[in-house]
N, C-alpha and C positions, 0 to 999 in steps of 0.2 A: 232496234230493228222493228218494223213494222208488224201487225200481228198476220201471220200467215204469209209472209213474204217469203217463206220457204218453202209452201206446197209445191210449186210449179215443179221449182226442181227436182221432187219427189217425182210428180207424173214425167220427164222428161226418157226415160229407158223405157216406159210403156209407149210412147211417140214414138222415138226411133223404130220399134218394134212393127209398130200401127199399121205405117205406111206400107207391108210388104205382106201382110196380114190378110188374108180373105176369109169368108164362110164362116168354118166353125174353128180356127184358130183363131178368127177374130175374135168371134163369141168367147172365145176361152182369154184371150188377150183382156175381154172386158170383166167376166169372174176374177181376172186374177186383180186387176185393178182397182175395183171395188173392195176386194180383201185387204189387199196392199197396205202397211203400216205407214202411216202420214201423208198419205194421199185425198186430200178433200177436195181438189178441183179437176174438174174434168170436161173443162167444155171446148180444149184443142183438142183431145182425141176425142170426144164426139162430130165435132168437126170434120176429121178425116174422110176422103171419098170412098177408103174401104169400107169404115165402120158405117156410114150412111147407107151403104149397098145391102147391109143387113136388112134394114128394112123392105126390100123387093123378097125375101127369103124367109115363109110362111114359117118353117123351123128356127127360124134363127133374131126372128123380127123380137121375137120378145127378152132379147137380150140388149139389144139398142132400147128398148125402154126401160131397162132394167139400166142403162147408164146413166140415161135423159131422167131417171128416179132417184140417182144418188147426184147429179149435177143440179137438180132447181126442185124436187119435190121434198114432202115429208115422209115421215114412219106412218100418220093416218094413210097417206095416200098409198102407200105399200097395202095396206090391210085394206082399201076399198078395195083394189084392183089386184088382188095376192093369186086368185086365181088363172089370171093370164099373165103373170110374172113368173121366171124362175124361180125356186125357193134359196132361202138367204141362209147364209152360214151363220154363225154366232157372232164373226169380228164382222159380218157386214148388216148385222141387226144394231148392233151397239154403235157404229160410226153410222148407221143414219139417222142413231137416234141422237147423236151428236149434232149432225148437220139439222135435223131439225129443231133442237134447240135453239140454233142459229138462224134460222126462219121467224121462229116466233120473238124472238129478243130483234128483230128487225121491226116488229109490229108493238112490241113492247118493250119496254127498259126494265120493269118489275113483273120478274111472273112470278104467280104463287104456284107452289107446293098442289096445290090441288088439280089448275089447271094442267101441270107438269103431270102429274102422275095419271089422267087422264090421256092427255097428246102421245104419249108417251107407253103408254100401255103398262106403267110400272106396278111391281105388285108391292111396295112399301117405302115408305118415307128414307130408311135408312140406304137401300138401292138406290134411290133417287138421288140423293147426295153422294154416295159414291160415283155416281156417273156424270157427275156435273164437275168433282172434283178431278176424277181423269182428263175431262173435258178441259179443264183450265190447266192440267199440265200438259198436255198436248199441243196448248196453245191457239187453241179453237175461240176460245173467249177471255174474258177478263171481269169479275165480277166477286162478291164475297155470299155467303149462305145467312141470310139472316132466319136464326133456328125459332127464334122464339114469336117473332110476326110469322115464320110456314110461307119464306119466299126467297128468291134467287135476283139480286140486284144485280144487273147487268151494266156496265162499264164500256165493253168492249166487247166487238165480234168480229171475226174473218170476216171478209165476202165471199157470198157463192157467188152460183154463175147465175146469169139471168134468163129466165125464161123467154122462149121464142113470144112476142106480140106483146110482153110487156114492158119493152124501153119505152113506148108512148105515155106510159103511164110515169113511169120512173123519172123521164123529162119533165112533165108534169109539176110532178111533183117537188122538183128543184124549181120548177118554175115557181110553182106555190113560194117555197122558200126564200126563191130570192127576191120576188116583189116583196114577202111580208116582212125580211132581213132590210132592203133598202125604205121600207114604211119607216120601221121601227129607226133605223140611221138618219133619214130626214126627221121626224121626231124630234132625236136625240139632238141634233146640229139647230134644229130650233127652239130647241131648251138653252140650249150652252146661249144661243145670240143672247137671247132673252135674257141669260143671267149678266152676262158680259156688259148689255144695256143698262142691266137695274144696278150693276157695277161701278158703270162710268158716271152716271144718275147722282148717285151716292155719294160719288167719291166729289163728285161739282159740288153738291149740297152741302158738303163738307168742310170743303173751300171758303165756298159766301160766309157759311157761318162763320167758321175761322177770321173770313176778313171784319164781319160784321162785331165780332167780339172784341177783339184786336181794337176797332177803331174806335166801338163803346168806352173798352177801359182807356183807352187812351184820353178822351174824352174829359171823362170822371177823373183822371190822372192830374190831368194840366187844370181842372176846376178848383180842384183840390189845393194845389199848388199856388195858387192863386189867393184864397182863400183863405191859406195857411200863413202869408206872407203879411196881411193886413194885422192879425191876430199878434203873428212876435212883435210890430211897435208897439202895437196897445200895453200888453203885458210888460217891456221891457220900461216904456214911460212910468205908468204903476207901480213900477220897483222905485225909480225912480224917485217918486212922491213919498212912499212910503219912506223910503231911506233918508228924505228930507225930514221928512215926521219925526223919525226917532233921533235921529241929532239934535231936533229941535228941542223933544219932551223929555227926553231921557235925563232922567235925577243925577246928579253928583254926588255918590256914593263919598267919596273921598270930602269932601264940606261936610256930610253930615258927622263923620267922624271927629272933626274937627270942634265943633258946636257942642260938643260931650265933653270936652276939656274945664271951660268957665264952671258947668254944675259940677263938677267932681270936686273942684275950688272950692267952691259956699258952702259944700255938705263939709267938709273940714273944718269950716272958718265956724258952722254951726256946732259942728260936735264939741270943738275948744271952748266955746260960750257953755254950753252944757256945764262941762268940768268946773266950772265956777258958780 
């Protein structure tokens, strides 16, 4: 669920009410509004042709700004102008000091502790966290306490209502966004061509070389081939010669044994002459 998607229907039995509402039941319709537990939008029953009639009603007129202060102002802005406002009960000092945290976390994502307790009018750090943590059960924001930086990282906020004269500005300012959003997207779409180009680039170059390797070895393959082929007659004739060689010079072991027989003869024939 969206965050604050269920104020409206909080303010909707103060509307039914509105519409029938004059003077000083109106003014009372809007005290009680203000107090009301989980009511942080108010800019259809400010709207109302009743509650606008307020403002013609010198008694009554400072209750219609006392709306138009919980619908788009701050808690500073209660203390400039405190003396021509009604005075605030305690639940309607703490919900605008709610809704003005949500003002300033519009202008900011990181507030410190310092600034807070300042805006805020608070008289210590530990109050200051307690109302920030109500604040995030309530469902007003979305954010964690970072204790030891002394600041409130904001994540997430309701919207208020918007003040009268400044949609000009809030157009604007989408305006700003969305040319600097479509900058940054043109940019980005001419980075991607860019890589996609130095991609396709690459992936050719890759190719040739491939082809240009491919045809080198092949090259060197078939020279080789070639050259290897002249080599086996050479070597195979050389065997050849060789083999001739040694049949030719190769001794007759078996003759010489042979040739050892006649001396073995005369050394006997001699030893027998000895004996005599």
């Amino acid at each position: 669920m969206e965050l604050g998607s269920k104020f409206s229907a909080k303010l909707e039995p103060f509307l039914l009410m509105g519409k029938s509402m004059k003077g000083a039941a109106a003014a009372k319709l809007i005290q009680d509004a203000t107090s009301a537990p989980g009511v942080f939008v108010f800019s259809e029953l400010l709207e109302l042709p009743n509650i606008q009639e307020l403002a013609k009603s010198e008694q009554h007129a400072p209750f219609l700004s006392l709306l138009q202060l919980f619908s788009y102002k701050t808690y500073q802005d209660y203390i400039q102008y405190k003396d021509s406002l009604p005075p605030l009960n305690a639940v309607q000092i703490t919900k605008l000091k709610h809704l003005s945290i949500v003002s300033l976390a519009a202008e900011q994502r990181i507030l410190s502790y310092s600034r807070l307790l300042q805006a805020l009018d608070m008289p210590s750090i530990r109050e200051l966290e307690d109302l920030i943590i109500d604040a995030i059960y309530l469902d007003i924001l979305r954010g964690k306490l970072d204790q030891k930086e002394g600041q409130l990282e904001v994540e997430y906020t309701m919207g208020r209502d918007l003040e009268p004269g400044k949609l000009e500005s809030v157009l604007a300012a989408l305006r700003d966004w969305s040319n600097t959003t479509a900058a940054v997207l043109s940019t980005l779409d001419d980075k991607l061509a860019e890589m996609v180009s130095i991609k396709a680039a690459r992936k050719l170059h890759d190719e040739e070389y491939e082809k240009a390797y491919n045809a080198t070895l092949k090259d060197i393959i078939d020279k080789q081939k070639d050259k290897g082929g002249s080599y086996g007659f050479s070597t195979r004739r050389a065997g050849f010669d060789k083999d001739m060689h040694m049949d030719v010079d190769e001794p007759d072991f078996g003759k010489g044994k042979n040739r050892r027989a006649p001396q073995e003869a005369a050394m006997k024939q001699q030893r027998k002459r000895n004996r005599f």
